[in-house]
C-alpha positions as CSV (number, residue, x, y, z in Angstrom):
1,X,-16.2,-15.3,-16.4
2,X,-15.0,-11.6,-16.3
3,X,-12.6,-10.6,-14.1
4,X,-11.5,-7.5,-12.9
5,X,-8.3,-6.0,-11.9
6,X,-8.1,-2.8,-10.4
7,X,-5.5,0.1,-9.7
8,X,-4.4,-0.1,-6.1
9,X,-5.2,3.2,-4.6
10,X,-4.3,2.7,-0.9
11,X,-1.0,5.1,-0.2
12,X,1.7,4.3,-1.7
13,X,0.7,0.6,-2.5
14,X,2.1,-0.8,-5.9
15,X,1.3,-4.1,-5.7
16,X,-1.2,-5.6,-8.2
17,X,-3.8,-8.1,-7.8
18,X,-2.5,-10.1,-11.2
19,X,0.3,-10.1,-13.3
20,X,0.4,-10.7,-16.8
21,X,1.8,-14.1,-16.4
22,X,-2.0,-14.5,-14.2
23,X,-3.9,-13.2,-17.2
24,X,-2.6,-16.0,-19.7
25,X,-3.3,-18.9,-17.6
26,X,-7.1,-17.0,-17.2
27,X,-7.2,-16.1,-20.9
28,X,-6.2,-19.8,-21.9
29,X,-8.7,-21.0,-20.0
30,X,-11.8,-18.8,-21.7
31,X,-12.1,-16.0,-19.7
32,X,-12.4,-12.1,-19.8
33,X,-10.1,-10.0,-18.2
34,X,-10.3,-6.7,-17.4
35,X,-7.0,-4.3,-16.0
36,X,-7.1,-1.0,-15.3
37,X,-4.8,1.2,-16.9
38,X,-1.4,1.5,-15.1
39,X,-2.2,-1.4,-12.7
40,X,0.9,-3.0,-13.2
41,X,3.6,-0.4,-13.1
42,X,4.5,-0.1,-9.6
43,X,5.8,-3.7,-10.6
44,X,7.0,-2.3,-13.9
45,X,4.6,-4.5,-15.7
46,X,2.9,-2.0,-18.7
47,X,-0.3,-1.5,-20.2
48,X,1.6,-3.0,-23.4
49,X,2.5,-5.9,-21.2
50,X,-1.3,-6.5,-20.3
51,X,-2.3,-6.2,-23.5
52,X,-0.3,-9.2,-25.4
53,X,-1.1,-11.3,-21.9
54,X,-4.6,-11.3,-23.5
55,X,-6.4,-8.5,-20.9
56,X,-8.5,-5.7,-21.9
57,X,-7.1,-2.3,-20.2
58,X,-9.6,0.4,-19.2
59,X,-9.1,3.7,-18.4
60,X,-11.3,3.8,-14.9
61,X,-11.7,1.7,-11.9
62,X,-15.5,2.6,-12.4
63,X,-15.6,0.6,-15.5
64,X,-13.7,-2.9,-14.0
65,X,-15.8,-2.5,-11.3
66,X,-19.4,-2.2,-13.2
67,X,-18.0,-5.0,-16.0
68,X,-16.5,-7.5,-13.9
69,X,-18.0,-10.8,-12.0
70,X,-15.2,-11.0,-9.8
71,X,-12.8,-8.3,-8.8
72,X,-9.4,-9.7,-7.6
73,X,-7.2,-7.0,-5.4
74,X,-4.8,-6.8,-2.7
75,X,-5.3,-4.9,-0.3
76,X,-9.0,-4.7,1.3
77,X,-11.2,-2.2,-0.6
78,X,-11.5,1.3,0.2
79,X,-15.2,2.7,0.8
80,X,-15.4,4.0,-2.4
81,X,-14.6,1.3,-4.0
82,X,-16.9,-1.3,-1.7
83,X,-19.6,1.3,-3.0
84,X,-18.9,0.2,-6.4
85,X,-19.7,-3.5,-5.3
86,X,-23.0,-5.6,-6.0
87,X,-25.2,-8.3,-5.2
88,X,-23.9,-11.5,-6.6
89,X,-20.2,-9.7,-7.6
90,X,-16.8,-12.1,-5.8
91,X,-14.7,-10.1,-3.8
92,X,-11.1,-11.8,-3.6
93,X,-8.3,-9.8,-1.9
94,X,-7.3,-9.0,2.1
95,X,-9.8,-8.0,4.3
96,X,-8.8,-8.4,7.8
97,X,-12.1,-7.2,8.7
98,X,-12.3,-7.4,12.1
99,X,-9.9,-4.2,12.3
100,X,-12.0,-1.9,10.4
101,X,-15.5,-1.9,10.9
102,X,-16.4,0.5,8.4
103,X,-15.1,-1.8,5.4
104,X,-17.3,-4.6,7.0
105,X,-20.4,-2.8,7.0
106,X,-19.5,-1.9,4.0
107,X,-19.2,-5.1,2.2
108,X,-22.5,-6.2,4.4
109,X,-24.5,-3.5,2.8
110,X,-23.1,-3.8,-0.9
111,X,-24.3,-7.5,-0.9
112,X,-21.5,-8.9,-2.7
113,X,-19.5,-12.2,-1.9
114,X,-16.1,-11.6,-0.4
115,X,-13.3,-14.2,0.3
116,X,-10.4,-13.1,2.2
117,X,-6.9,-14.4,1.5
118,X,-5.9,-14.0,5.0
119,X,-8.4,-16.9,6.2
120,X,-8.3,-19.7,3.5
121,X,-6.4,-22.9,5.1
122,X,-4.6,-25.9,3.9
123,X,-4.3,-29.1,5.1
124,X,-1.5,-28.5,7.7
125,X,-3.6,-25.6,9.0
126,X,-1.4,-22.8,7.7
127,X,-2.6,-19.8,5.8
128,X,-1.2,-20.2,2.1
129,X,-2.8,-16.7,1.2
130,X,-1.1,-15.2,3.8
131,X,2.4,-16.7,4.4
132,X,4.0,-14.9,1.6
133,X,3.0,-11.7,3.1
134,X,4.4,-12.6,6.3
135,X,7.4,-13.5,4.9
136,X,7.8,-10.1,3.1
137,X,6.8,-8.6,6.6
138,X,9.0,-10.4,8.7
139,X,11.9,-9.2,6.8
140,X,11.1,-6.0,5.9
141,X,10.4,-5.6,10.0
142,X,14.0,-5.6,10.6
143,X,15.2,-3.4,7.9
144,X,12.4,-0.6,9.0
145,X,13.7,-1.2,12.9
146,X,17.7,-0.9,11.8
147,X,16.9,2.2,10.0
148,X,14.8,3.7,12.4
149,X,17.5,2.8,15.2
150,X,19.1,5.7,13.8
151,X,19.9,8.4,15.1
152,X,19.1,11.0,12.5
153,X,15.8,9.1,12.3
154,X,14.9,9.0,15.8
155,X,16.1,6.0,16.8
156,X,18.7,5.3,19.9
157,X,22.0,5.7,17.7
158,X,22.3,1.7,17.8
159,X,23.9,-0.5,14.7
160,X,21.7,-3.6,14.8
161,X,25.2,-6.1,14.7
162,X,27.3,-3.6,16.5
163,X,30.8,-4.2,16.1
164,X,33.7,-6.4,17.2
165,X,33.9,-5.0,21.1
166,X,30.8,-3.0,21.5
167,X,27.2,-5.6,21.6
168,X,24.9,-5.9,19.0
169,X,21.3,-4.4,19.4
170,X,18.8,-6.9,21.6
171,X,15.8,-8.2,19.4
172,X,12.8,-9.3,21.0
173,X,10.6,-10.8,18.2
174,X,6.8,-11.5,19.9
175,X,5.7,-14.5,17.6
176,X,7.0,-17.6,16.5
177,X,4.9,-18.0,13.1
178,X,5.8,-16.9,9.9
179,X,6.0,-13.3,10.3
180,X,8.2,-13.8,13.3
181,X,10.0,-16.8,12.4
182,X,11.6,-14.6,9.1
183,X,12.0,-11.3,11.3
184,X,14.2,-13.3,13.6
185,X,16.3,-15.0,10.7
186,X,16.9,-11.4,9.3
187,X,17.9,-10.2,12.7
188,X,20.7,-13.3,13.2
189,X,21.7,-13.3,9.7
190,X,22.4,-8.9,11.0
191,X,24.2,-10.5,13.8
192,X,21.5,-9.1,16.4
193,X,20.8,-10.3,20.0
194,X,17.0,-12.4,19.2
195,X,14.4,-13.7,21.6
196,X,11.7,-14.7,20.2
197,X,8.8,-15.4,22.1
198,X,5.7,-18.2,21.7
199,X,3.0,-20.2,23.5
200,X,3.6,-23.1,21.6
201,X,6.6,-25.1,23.1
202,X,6.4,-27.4,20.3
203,X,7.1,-24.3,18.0
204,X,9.6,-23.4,20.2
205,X,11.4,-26.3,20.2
206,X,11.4,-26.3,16.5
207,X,12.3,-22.7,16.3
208,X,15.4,-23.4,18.4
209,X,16.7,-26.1,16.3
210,X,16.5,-23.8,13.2
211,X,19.3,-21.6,14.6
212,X,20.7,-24.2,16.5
213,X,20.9,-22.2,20.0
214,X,21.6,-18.6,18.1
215,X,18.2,-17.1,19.0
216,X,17.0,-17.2,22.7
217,X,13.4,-19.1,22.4
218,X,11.1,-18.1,25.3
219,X,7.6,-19.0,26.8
220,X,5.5,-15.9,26.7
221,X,4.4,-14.6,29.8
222,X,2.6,-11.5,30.7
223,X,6.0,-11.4,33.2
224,X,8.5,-12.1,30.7
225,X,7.4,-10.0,28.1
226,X,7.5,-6.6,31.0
227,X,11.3,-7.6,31.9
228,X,12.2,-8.1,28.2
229,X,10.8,-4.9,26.5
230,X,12.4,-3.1,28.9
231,X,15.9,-4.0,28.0
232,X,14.8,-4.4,24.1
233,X,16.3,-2.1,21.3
234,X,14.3,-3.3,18.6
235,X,10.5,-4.8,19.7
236,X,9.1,-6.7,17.1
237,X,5.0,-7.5,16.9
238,X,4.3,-10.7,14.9
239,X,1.2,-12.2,16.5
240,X,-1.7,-13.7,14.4
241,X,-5.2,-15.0,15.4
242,X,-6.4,-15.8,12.1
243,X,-9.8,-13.5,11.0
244,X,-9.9,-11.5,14.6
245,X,-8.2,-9.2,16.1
246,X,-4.4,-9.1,17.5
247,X,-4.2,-9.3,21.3
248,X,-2.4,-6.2,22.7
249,X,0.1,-7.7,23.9
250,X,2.5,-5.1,25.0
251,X,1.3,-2.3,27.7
252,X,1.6,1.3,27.9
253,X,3.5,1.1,30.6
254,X,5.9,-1.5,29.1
255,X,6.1,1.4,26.2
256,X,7.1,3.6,29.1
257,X,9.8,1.4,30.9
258,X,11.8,1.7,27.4
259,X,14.9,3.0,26.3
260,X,14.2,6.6,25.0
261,X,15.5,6.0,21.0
262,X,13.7,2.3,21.0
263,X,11.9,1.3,18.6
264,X,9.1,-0.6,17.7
265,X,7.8,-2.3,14.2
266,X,3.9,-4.2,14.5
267,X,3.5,-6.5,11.8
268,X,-0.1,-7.5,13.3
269,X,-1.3,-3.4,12.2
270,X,-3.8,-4.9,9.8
271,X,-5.5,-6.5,12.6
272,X,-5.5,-3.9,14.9
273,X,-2.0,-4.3,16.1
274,X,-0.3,-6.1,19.4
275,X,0.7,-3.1,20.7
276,X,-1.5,-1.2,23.1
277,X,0.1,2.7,21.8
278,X,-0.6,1.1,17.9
279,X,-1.9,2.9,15.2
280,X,-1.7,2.7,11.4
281,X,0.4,4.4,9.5
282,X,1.7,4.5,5.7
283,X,4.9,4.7,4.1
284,X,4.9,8.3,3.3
285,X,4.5,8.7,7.3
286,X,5.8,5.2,8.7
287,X,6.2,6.3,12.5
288,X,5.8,8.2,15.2
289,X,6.4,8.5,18.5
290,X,5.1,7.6,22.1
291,X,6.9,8.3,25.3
292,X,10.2,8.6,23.0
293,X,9.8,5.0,21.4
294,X,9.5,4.8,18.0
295,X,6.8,3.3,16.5
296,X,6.6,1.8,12.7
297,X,3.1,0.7,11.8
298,X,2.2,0.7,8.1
299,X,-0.4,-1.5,7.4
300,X,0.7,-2.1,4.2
301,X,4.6,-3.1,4.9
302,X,4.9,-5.7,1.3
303,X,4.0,-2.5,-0.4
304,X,7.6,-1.3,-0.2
305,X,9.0,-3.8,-2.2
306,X,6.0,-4.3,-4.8
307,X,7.7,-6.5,-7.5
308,X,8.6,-9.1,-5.2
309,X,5.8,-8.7,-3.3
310,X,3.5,-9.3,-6.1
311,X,5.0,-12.2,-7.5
312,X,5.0,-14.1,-3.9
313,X,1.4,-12.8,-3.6
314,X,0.0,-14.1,-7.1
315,X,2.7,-17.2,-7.5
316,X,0.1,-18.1,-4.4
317,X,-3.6,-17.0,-5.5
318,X,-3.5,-17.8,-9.0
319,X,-4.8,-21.7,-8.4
320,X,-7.5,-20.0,-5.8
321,X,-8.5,-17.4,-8.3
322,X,-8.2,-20.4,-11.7
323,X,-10.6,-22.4,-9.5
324,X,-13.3,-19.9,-8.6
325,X,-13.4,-18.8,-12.2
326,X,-13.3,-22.2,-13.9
327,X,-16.0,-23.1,-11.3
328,X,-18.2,-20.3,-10.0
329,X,-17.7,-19.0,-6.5
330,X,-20.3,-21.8,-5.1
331,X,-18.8,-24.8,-6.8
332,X,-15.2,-23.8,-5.8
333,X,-16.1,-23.2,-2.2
334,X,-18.0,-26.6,-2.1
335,X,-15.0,-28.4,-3.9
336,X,-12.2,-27.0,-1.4
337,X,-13.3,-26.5,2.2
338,X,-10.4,-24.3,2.6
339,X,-11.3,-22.3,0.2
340,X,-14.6,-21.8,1.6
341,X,-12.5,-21.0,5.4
342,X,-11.9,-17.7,3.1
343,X,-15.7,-16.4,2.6
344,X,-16.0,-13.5,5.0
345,X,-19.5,-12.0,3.5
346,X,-21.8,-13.3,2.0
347,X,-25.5,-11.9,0.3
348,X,-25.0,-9.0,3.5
349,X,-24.1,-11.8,6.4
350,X,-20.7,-12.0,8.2
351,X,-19.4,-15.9,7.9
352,X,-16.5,-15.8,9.6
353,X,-16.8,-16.7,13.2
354,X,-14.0,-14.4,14.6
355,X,-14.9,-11.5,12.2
356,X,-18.8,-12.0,13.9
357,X,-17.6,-12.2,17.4
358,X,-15.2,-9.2,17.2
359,X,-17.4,-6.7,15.3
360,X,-21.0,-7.5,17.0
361,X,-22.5,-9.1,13.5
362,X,-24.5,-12.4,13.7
363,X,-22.8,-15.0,12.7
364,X,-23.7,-17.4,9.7
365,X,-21.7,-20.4,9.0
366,X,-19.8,-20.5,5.6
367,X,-21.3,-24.2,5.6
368,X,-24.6,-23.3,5.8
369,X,-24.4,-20.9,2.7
370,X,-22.9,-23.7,0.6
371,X,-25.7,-26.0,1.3
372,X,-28.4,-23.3,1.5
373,X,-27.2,-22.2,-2.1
């Protein structure tokens, strides 16, 4: 098979779909690969480095695109590049579709097969694809809210541990998965005032014996979550419904009821974001601000730290991507089920369930492709 690996054009995004390390194992195996040139050095991984890995290194996107038979990215494809898809061409990267309809009906029209790496499973139900994103994210959260709380950027003029007599900033993490789960480990390890908050009591539980009583675990409420933001420093957004999109979670009014000088970070952007006064951003302009809260939403928050972000990525997709080219897209999907939890489009259909649902597509089983193919 020939696979492609693309530049990453969205702004200020560094990460790379493969690293040289992932073209051995592919080149070992028998396969082409293609890289475009300088796709690895926001990771500081050169052409050169590519090159004695075993890949071929082009000059243009245009020319993975048109040679490859899967194309494996990072971040969801920009409309230009979706128009460079075709019938019968694997897609494997992010989507999170269901907060930008535009790329959907993109991918619809262009035909080609694309598997998201936010939706494939594994046995205990997590999202492998996913979790070392969220683990970037959920750190990075509380470094983007400390420097934002202060004051020269906005912020209320807060030092997230404080100091021995004055208190530490309060924390309110909304989200007990991964994403919140390592936001709130940052903030304690910072010496920060944490609640987290979750609907799952059994996570809860578990969350509280983590820190052993250090973070404040509480039931989410519609009630709770209106007294808490109001006295919050630092509001962090970490909820996930896998493929749709994020409930908005906190109200405009709760926005309002804030400290002026608090501050905000929504890890959930890419899927539309928990907060109701979310919108994306990027990491040349990470916030703004709404009734004087400060609000951090890049949609791309692994991007700042693209070496280890890469490496957690592809240390994670390299089996996923080994299979579907040692197999075919079809055959891999039909050997791993969770692997076929990740097909999103398919031959111009939506087959993700919460994708359909959210965007107005019909909806056609990933099951039913496999056995119709």
């Amino acid at each position: 098979m020939k696979i492609g690996v693309p530049k990453e054009i969205k702004t200020l995004e560094f990460r790379v779909g493969m690293t040289p390390a992932g073209v051995r194992e592919l080149v070992h195996d028998g396969h082409e690969v293609i890289v475009e040139s300088k796709a690895g050095d926001g990771i500081g991984m050169s052409n050169a480095d590519y090159v004695a890995a075993g890949a071929k290194v082009v000059d243009k996107a245009e020319e993975v695109f048109a040679t490859a038979d899967m194309i494996i990215k990072v971040k969801e494809p920009q409309l230009h590049e979706c128009a460079m898809l075709r019938e019968g061409q694997v897609l494997f990267t992010y989507l999170h579709l269901a907060a930008d309809p535009a790329q959907a009906e993109a991918l619809v029209n262009s035909g080609c097969t694309a598997i998201a790496y936010e939706t494939v499973t594994a046995n205990d139900r997590s999202l492998p694809l996913l979790t070392p994103m969220s683990e970037v994210a959920g750190r990075l959260s509380i470094q983007a809210g400390a420097f934002a709380l202060q004051k020269a950027n906005g912020g209320r003029g807060i030092l997230l541990g404080g100091v021995p007599g004055v208190r530490p900033a309060k924390v309110l993490v909304i989200g007990g998965g991964v994403a919140g789960a390592n936001a709130a480990d940052m903030a304690v390890g910072l010496g920060a005032a944490v609640t987290i908050l979750d609907r799952s009591l059994p996570r809860l539980r578990q969350l509280d014996d983590q820190w052993g009583g250090r973070v404040r675990t509480v039931y989410s409420t519609k009630d709770i979550i209106d007294e808490l933001s109001a006295e919050s420093d630092l509001i962090v957004g970490a909820v996930l419904v896998a493929g749709a999109a994020a409930p908005k979670l906190v109200t405009r009014e709760n926005v309002r009821n804030m400290n002026a000088g608090a501050v905000m970070v929504d890890i959930s952007i890419d899927q539309g974001g928990c907060f109701e006064t979310s919108k994306p951003t990027t990491h040349a302009e990470p916030t703004y601000v709404v009734d004087d809260v400060v609000h951090y939403c890049v949609t791309n928050m692994p991007g700042a730290v693209p070496r280890t972000s890469t490496f957690a990525l592809t240390n994670a997709t390299l089996p996923f991507v080994k299979s579907l080219a040692n197999h075919g897209w079809l055959e891999a999907l039909q050997r791993d089920p969770h692997l076929a939890n990740g097909l999103n489009v398919h031959a111009g259909h939506v087959n993700h369930k919460a994708v359909a649902d959210d965007l107005g597509y019909e909806y056609k089983a990933a099951a039913d492709v496999l056995k119709a193919a």
